[in-house]
TORMARRO-342783 format. One record per residue: x, y, z of N, C-alpha, C in turn; chain. Coordinates in nm, 2 decimals, decimal comma. Each point is the difference from the previous one (the first is absolute). Layout:
      nx      ny      nz     cax     cay     caz      cx      cy      cz  nudo
       X       Y       Z       X       Y       Z       X       Y       Z     A
...
//
This chain:
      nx      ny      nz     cax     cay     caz      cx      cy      cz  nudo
    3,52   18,04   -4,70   -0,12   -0,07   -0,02   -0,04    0,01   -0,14     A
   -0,06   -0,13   -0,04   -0,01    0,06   -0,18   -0,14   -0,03    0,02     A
   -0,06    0,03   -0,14   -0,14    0,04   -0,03   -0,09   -0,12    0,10     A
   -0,04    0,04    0,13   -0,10   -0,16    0,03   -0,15    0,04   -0,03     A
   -0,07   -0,11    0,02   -0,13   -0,01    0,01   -0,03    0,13    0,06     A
    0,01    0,03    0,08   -0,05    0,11    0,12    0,01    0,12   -0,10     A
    0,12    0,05   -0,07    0,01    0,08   -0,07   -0,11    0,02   -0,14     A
    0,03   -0,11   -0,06   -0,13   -0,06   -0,10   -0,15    0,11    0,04     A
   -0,04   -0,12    0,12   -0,12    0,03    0,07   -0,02    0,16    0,05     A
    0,08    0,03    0,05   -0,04    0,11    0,04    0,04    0,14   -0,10     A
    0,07   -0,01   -0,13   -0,04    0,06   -0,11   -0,18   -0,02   -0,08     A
    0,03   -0,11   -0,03   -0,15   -0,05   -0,06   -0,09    0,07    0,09     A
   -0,03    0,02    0,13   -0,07    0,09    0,11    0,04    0,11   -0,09     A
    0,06    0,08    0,03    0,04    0,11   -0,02   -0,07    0,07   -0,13     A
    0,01   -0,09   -0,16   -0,04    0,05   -0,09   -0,18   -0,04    0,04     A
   -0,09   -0,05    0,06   -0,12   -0,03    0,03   -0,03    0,13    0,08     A
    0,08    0,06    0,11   -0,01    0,14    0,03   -0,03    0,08   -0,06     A
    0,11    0,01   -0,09   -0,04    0,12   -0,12   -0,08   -0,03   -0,08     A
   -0,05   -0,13   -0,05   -0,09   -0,02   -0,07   -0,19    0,06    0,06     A
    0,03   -0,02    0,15   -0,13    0,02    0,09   -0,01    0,15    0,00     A
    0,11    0,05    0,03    0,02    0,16    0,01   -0,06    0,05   -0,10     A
    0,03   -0,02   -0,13   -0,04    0,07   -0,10   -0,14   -0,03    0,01     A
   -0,05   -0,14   -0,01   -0,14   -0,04   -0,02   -0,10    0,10    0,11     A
    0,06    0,04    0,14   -0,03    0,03    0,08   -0,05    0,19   -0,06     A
    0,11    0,02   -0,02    0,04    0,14   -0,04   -0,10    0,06   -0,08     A
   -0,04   -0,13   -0,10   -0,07    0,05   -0,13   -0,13    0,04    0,05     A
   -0,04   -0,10    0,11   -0,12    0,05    0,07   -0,03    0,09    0,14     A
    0,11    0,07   -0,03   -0,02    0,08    0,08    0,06    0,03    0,17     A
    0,05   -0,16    0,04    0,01   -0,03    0,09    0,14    0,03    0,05     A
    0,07    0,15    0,06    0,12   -0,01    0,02    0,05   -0,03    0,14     A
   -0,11    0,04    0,07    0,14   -0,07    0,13    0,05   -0,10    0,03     A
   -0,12   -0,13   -0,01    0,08   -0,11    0,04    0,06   -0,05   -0,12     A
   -0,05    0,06   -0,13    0,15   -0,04   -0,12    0,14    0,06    0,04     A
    0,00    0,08    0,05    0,12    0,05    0,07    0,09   -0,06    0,06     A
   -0,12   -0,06    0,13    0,07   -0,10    0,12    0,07   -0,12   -0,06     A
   -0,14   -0,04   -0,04    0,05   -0,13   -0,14    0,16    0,02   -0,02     A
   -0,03    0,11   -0,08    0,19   -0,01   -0,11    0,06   -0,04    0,10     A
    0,00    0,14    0,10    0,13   -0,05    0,07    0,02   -0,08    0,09     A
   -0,08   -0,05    0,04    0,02   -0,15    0,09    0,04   -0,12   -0,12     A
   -0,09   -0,01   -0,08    0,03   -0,07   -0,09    0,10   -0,03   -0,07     A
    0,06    0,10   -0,05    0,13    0,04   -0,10    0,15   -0,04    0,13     A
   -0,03    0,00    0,13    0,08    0,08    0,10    0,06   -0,16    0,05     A
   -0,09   -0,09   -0,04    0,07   -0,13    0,03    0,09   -0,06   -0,06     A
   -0,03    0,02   -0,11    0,07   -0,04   -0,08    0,17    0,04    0,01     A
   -0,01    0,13   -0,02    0,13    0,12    0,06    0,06   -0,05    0,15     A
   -0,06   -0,03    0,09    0,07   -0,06    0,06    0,08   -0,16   -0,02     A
   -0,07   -0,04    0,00    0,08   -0,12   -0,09    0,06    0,02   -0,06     A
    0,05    0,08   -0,08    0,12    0,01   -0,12    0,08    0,06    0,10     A
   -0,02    0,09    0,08    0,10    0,04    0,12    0,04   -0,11    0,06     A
   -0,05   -0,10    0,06    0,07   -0,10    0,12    0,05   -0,08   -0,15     A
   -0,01   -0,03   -0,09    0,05   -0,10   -0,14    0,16    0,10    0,00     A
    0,00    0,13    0,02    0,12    0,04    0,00    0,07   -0,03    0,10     A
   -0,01   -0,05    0,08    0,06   -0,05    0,15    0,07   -0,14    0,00     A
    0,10   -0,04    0,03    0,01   -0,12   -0,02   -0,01   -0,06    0,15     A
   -0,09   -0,12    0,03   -0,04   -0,01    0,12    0,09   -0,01    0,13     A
    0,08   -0,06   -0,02    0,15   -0,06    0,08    0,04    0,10    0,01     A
    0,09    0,11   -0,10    0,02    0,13    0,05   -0,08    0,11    0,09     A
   -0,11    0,06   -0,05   -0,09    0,10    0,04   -0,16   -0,12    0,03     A
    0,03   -0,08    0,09   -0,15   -0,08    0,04   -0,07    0,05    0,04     A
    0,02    0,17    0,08   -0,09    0,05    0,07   -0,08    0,14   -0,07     A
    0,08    0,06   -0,09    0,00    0,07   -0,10   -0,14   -0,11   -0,14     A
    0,00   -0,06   -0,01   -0,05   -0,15   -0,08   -0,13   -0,03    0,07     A
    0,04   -0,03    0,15   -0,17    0,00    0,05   -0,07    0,07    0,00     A
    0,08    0,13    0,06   -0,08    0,17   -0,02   -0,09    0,01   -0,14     A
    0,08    0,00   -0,11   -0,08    0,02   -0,15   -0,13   -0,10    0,00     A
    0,06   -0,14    0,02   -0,13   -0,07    0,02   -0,13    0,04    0,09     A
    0,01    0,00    0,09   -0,04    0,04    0,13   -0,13    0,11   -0,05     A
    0,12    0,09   -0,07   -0,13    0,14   -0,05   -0,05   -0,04   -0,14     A
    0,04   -0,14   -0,02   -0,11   -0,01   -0,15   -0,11   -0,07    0,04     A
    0,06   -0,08    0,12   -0,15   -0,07    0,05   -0,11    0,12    0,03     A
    0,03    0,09    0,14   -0,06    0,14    0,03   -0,07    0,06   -0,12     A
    0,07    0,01   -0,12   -0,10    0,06   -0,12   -0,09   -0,05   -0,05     A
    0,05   -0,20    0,03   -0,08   -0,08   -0,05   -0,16    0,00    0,06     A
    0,03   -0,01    0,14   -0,13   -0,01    0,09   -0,04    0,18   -0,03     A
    0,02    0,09   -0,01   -0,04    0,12   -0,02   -0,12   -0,02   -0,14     A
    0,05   -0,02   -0,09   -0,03   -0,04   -0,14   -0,14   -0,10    0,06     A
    0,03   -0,09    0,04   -0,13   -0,10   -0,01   -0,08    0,06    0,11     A
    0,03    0,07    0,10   -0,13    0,17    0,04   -0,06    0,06   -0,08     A
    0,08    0,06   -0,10   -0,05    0,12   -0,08   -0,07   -0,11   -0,13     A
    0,02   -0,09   -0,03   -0,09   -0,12   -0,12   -0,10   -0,04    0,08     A
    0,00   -0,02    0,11   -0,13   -0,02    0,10   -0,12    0,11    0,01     A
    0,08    0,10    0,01   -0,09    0,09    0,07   -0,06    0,04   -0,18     A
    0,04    0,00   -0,06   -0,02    0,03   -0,14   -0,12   -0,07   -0,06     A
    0,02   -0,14    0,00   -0,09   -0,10    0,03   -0,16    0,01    0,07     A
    0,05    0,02    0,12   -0,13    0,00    0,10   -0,05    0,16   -0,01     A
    0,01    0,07   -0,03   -0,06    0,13   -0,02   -0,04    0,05   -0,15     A
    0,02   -0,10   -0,05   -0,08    0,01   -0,10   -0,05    0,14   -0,07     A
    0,18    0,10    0,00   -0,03    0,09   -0,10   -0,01   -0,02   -0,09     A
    0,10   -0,04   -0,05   -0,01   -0,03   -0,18   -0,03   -0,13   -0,01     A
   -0,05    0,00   -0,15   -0,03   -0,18   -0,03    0,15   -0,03   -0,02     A
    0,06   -0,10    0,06    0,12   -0,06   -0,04    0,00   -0,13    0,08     A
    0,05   -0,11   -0,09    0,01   -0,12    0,06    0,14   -0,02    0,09     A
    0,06    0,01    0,07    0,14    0,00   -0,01    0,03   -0,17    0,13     A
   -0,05   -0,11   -0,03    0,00   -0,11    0,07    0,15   -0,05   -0,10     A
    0,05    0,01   -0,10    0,08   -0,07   -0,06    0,13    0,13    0,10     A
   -0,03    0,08   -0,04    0,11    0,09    0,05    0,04   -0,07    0,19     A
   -0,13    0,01    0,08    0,00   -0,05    0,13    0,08   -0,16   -0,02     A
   -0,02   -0,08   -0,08    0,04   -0,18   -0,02    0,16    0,05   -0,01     A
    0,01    0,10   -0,09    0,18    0,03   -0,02    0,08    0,04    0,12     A
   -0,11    0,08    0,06    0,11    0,04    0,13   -0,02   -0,10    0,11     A
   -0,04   -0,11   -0,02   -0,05   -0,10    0,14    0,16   -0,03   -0,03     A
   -0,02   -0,09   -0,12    0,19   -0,06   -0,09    0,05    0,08    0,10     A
    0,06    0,14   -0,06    0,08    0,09    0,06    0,04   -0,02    0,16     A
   -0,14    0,05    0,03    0,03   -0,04    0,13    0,08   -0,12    0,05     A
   -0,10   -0,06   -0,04    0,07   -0,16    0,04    0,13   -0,03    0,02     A
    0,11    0,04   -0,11    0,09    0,01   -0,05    0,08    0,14    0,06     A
   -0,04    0,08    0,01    0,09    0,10    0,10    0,03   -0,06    0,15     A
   -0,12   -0,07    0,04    0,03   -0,04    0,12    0,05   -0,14    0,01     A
    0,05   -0,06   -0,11    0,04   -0,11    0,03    0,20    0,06   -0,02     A
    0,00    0,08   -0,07    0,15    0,06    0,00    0,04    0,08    0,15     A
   -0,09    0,10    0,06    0,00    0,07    0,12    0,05   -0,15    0,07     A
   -0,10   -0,04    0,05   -0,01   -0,14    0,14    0,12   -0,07   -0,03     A
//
C-alpha cells in the first residue's frame, strides 16, 4: 500500500497530538495529555502497520491494524471530549475533534 490519504490524515492527527500534549503539559495538565498522546499518536501507528500488509495476501492481518486504529480513534474523541466538557484547562480543541470526525469517517469506510 503506498502513502494514501488515510496515512496523510492520520499522521497530521498525530503531530496535533503532540502539539496538544505539550500545550497541555505546559499547563499543568498530565493525565489526560498522556491519554491524548497515546490514543492519538497510536492511530496513526496502526495504519502504518496494516499499510505494511498487502491486502490480498494478509486481509485479515490489514483489517486487524485497521480495526485498532479505528478503536484508538473512538478512544481519542473520549479523551478530546471529556477534555472539552470538564473544562480543566482553557483549551479549544474543536478543530482537533473536526480532524478526528475525517479520521473516523475514513477508518470506517476502509474497515466496512
Amino acid at each position: 500500500m503506498d502513502e494514501t490519504l488515510i496515512q496523510t490524515k492520520s499522521f497530521e492527527f498525530a503531530l496535533s497530538m503532540v502539539r496538544l500534549y505539550k500545550k497541555l503539559q505546559a499547563r499543568q495538565e498530565f493525565i489526560l495529555s498522556s491519554q491524548l498522546l497515546r490514543s492519538g499518536t497510536g492511530i496513526g501507528v496502526n495504519v502504518e502497520e496494516a499499510a505494511n500488509h498487502d491486502r490480498k495476501q494478509h486481509n485479515q492481518d490489514f483489517t486487524q491494524a485497521m480495526m485498532m486504529a479505528a478503536k484508538e480513534a473512538r478512544e481519542t474523541r473520549y479523551w478530546l471530549k471529556l477534555l472539552q466538557e470538564s473544562h480543566l484547562v482553557d483549551v479549544d480543541v474543536s478543530n482537533e475533534l473536526n480532524q478526528l470526525t475525517e479520521l473516523i469517517e475514513l477508518l470506517n469506510s476502509v474497515v466496512e
